[in-house]
N, C-alpha and C positions, 0 to 999 in steps of 0.2 A: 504494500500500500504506500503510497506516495502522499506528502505532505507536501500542505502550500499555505507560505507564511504572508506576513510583509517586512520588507526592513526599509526605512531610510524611504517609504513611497515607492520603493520598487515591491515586487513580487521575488520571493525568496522559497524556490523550490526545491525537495530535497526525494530523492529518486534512488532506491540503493544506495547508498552512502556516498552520494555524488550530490554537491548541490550547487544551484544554478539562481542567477540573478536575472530578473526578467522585467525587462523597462528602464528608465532613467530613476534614477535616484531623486529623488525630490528634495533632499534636506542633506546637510553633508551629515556622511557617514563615517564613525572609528572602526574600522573593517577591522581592526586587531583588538578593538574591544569586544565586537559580535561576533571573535574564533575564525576569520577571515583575516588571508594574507591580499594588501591592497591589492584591487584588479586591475589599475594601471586608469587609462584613457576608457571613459565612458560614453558611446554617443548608439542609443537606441534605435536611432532613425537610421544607423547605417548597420549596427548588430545587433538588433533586440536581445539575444541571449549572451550569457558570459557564465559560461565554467566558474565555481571561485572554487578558492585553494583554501581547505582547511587548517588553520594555523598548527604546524608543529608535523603536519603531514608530508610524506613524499611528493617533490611535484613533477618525478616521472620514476618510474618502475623499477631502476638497478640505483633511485639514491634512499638512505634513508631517512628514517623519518625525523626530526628538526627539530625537540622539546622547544616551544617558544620560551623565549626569557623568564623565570620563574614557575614555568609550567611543570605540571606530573612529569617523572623522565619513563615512566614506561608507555609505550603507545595506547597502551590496555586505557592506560588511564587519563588519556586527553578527553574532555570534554566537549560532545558536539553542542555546533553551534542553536540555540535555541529558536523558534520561527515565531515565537508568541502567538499572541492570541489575534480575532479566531484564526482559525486553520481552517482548511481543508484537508479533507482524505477522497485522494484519489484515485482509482484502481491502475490508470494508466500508468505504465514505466518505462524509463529507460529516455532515451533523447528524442522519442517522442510526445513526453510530458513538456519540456519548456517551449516544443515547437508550438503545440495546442494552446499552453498558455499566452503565446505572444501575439496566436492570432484571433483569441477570446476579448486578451483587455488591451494590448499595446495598441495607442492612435498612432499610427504609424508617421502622421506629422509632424507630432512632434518629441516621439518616442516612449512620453509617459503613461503609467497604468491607468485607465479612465478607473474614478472614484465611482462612477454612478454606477459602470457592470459589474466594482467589486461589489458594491454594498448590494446590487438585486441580487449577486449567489452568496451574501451571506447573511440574505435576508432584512437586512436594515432598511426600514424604512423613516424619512422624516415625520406620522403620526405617531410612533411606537417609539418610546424612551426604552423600551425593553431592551439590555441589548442581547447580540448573539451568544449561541452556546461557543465555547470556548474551541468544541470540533465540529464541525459541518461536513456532514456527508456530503460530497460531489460527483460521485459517480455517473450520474447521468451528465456531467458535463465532458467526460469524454465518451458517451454515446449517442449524442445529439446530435443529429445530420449539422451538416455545417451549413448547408442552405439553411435551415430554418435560425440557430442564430445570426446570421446572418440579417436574416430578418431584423429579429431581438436586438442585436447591437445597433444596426441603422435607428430603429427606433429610439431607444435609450437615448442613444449621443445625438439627433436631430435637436436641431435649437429649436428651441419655441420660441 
């Protein structure tokens, strides 16, 4: 099952013990305080998705793994990074999960997560102070024909 956070206004997916940033950052982010090694040059409109590197991890396959500065020194015991609240739980996995999600919420103008598609999958609405449960089922949002969000999105993001 696949988890989908938010960090920093992006979308913060986590796939197998991979996890991926989806959209522009909206707010600066300490990517080595959220257990992320910095991702470098951010620009959605040109790479909606970005791999990040778990801080203290291998970032390819014959180095090992990095204790960051103060951190546990056994691998066992580094700490993943957290997706806060709500979440989603996704059934979809692997590098087909950040693709769907880039083309669910990223405006592709100007590479940010649109607000209005996250809060209708996670239920928020502006009559309801209630807020969301802390995990949202989303399953159905990776078996949703794409024509008909398609729909769904056009409408949501139309100005009034």
């Amino acid at each position: 099952m696949a988890r989908v956070g938010r960090l920093a206004g992006a979308l913060l997916a986590e796939t197998a013990g991979v996890y991926y940033l989806i959209g522009n950052p909206k707010v600066p982010c300490d990517w080595r305080a959220s257990g992320f090694e910095p991702p470098g040059e951010l620009d959605a409109t040109v790479r909606p998705v970005v791999r990040l590197v778990v801080r203290g991890e291998p970032t390819t396959a014959s180095e090992p793994a990095r204790p960051a500065l103060g951190a546990p020194t056994a691998a066992s015991e580094l700490a993943r990074p957290a997706l806060g609240a709500p979440q989603l739980d996704i059934e979809l996995e692997g590098d087909a999960l950040p693709r769907l999600l880039a083309e669910v919420f990223v405006i592709a103008r100007t590479g940010s997560v649109s607000e209005r598609l996250w809060r209708l999958v996670i239920g928020e609405s502006d009559e309801d102070d209630t807020p969301p449960p802390d995990i949202i089922s989303a399953r159905w949002l990776g078996e949703l024909p794409p024509a008909i969000w398609q729909i769904v999105r056009d409408t949501v993001l139309r100005c009034s």
